[in-house]
N, C-alpha and C positions, 0 to 999 in steps of 0.2 A: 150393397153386399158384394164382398169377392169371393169369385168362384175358389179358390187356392184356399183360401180360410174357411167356407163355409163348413156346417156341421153337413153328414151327408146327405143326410131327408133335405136340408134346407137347398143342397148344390142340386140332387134330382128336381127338386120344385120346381128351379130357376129353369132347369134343363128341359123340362114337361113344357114349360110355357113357350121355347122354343120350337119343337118337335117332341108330340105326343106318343112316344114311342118309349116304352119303360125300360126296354131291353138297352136303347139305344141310351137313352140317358141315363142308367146305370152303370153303364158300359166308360161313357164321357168321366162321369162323376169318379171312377171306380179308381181311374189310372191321372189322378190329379199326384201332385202339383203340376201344372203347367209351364216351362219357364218363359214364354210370351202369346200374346193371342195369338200369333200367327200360328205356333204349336197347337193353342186349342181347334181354333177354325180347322185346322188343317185333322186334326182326331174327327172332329167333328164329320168334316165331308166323308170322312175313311169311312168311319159307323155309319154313318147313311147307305155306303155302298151294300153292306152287310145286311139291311134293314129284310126278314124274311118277309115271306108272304105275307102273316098274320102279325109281324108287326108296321109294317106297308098298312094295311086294313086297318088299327088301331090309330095309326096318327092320323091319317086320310077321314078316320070317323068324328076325330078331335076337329076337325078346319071345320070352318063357319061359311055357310054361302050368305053370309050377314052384306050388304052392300056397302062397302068402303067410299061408297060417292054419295053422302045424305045432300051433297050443294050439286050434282048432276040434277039438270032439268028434267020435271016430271017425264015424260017421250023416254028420256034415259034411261032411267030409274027402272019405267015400266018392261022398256029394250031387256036390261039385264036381269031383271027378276025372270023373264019367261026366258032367257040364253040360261040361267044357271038351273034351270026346272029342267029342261032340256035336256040339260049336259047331267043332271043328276038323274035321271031318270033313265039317260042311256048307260049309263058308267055305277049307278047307286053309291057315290058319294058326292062329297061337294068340289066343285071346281080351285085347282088348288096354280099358281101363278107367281111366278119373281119378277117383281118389275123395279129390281135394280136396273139403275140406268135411265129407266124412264122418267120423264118430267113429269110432272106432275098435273098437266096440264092434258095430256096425254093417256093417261093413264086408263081413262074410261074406256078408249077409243083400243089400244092395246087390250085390254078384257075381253070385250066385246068380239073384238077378233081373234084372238087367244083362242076362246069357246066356240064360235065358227068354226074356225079350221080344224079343232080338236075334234070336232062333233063326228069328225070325216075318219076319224082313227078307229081300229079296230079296239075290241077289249085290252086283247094282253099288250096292242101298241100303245093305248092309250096309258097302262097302269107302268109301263116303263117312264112314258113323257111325265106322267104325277110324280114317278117318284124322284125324277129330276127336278122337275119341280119344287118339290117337298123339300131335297136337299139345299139347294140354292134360297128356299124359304129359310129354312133354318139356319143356316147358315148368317144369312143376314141379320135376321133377330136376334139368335145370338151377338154377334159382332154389335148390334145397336143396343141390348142390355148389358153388356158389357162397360162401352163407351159412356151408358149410363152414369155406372158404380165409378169412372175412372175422374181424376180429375188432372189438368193438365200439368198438374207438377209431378207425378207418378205417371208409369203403366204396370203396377203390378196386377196381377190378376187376383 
């Protein structure tokens, strides 16, 4: 599916799945065509800045503390479930992280300390670092649902 062609429900859907925020993905959707990713991406981050209080709370309620490491050793496993109890119980949503860049290999080890250090942050410091966060999250899904729908003889959107 490309975002430039879809119907609008269908372009918000795609948009939701990136950042749960309706305002924001209404917003993305609203002012299409796009004439390259780099223009979406680049709308994309803008609306993130914009994201109010209540819709900051709405997509932050959409993220999952689901564990993206089911092949971390059990020790691991059990490490990040009581780091993301933690970090949810100080903050009351789920711990939210871009690990662009990071290897893959890495990655647990980056979480883990991600939510240590964060744990040290105040409320309203902490809900600025999500919502950096949240952007650079979205951002990237986007950009990887994207790359999806494209195929290497095209880039349209």
């Amino acid at each position: 599916m490309l975002l430039n062609a879809a119907a609008p429900a269908d372009a918000v859907r795609l948009l939701l799945s990136c950042c749960h925020s309706r305002r924001w993905a209404e917003r993305i959707a609203a002012h299409r065509p796009y004439p390259t990713v780099d223009a979406l991406l680049a709308a994309a981050e803008e609306a993130g800045y914009d994201l109010t209080g209540a819709d900051l709370d709405e997509a932050l309620a959409a993220e999952s503390s689901a564990l993206p490491h089911p092949d971390a050793p059990p020790a691991a496993r059990t490490a990040l479930r009581a780091a993301h109890a933690a970090y949810e119980s100080r903050f009351g949503h789920a711990f939210v992280i871009s690990l662009d860049g990071v290897r893959p290999g890495e990655r647990l080890d980056a979480v883990l300390a991600g939510i240590r250090s964060r744990l040290g942050n105040e409320p309203e410091e902490e809900r600025a670092v999500a919502a950096d966060e949240l952007r650079r999250l979205a951002r990237s899904r986007l950009a990887f649902t994207l790359a999806q729908g494209l195929t290497h003889h095209h880039q349209d959107l």
